[in-house]
C-alpha positions as CSV (number, residue, x, y, z in Angstrom):
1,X,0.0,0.0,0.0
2,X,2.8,2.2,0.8
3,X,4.4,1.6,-2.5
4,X,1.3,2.8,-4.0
5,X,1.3,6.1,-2.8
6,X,4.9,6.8,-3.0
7,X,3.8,5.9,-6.7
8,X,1.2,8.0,-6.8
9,X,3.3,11.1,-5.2
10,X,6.2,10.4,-7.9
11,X,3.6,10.8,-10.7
12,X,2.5,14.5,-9.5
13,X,6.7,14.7,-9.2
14,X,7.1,14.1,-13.0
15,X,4.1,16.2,-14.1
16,X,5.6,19.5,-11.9
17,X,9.5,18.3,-13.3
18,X,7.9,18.1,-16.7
19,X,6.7,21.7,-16.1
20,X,9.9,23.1,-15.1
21,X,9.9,23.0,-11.0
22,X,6.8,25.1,-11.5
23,X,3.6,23.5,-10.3
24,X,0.3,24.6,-13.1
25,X,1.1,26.1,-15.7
26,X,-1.0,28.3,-17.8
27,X,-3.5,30.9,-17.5
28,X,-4.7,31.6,-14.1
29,X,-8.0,29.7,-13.2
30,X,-9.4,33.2,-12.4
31,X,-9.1,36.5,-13.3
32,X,-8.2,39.0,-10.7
33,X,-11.3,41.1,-11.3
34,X,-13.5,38.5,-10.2
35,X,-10.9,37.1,-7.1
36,X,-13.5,36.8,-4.0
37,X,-10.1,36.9,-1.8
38,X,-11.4,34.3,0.7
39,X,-13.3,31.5,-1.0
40,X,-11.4,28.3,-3.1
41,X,-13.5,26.0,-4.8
42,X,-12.4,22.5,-4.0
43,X,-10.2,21.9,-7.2
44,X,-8.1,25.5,-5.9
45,X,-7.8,23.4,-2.8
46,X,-6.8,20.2,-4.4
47,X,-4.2,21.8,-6.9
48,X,-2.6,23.7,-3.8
49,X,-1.9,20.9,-2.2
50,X,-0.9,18.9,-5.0
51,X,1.8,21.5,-5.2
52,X,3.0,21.1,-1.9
53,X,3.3,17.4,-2.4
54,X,5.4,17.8,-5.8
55,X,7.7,20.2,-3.5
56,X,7.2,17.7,-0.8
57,X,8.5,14.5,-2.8
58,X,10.9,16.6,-5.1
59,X,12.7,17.5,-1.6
60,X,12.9,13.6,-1.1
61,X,14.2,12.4,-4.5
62,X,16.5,14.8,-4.3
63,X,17.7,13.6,-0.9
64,X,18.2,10.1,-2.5
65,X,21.9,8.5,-3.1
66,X,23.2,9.4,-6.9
67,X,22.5,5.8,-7.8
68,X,18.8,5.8,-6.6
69,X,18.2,9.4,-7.5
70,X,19.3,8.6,-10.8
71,X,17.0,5.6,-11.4
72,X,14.2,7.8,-10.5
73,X,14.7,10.3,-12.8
74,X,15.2,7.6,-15.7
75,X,12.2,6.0,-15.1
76,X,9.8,8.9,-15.0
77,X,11.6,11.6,-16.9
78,X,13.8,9.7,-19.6
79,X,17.0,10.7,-18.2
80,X,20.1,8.6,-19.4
81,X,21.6,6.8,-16.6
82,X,25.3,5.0,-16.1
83,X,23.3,1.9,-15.7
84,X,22.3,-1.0,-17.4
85,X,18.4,-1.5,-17.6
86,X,18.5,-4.4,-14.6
87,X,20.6,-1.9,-12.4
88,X,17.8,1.0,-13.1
89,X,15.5,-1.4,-12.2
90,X,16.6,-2.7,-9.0
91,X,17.8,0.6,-7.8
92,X,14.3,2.2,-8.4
93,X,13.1,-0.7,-6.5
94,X,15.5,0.5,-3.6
95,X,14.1,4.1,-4.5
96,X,10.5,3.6,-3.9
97,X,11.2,1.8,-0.5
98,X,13.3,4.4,0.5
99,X,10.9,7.2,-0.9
100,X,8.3,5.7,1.9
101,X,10.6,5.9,4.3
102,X,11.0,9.8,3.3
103,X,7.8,10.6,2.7
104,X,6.3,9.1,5.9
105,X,8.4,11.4,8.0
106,X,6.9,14.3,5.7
107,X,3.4,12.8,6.9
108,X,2.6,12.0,3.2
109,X,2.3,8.2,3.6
């Protein structure tokens, strides 16, 4: 179960390192003319949070050893590693464990 969610947290990762480090992109969901200041619709909610987890579990990753950092980013972002395909495998398999680890003492999991 805890390998699900460190799944699920890596997949918002690659769609905010896809995007640059910068959370949504695009045009504002709002325009400022009609900004009520103090009410969020449930989606504002969800995407703020959302951001906070990519920060959250980009924090993490980044934390990793080269060699498990490194099978991370090859298998959600492309990136070449030094590694043969079994080595990328096993190491993300290290990875996700010790993503849990991580993001349980960030209160994610």
């Amino acid at each position: 179960m805890e390998i699900e969610k460190v799944k699920y947290y890596l997949e918002l990762w690659t769609e905010y390192m896809k995007h640059g480090g910068k959370g949504n992109l695009g045009y504002p969901k709002k325009s400022i003319g009609f900004y009520t200041g103090g009410s969020h619709s449930t989606d504002d909610l969800t995407d703020e949070m959302d951001i906070q987890h990519q920060i959250a579990t980009n924090a993490a990753v980044n934390s990793l050893p080269d060699d498990l950092k490194d099978s991370v980013y090859a298998m959600h972002l492309g990136d070449k590693a030094n590694m043969t395909a079994m080595a990328i495998a096993y190491n993300y398999q290290l990875a996700l464990a010790e993503l849990a680890k991580l993001l349980e003492k960030k209160h994610l999991i």
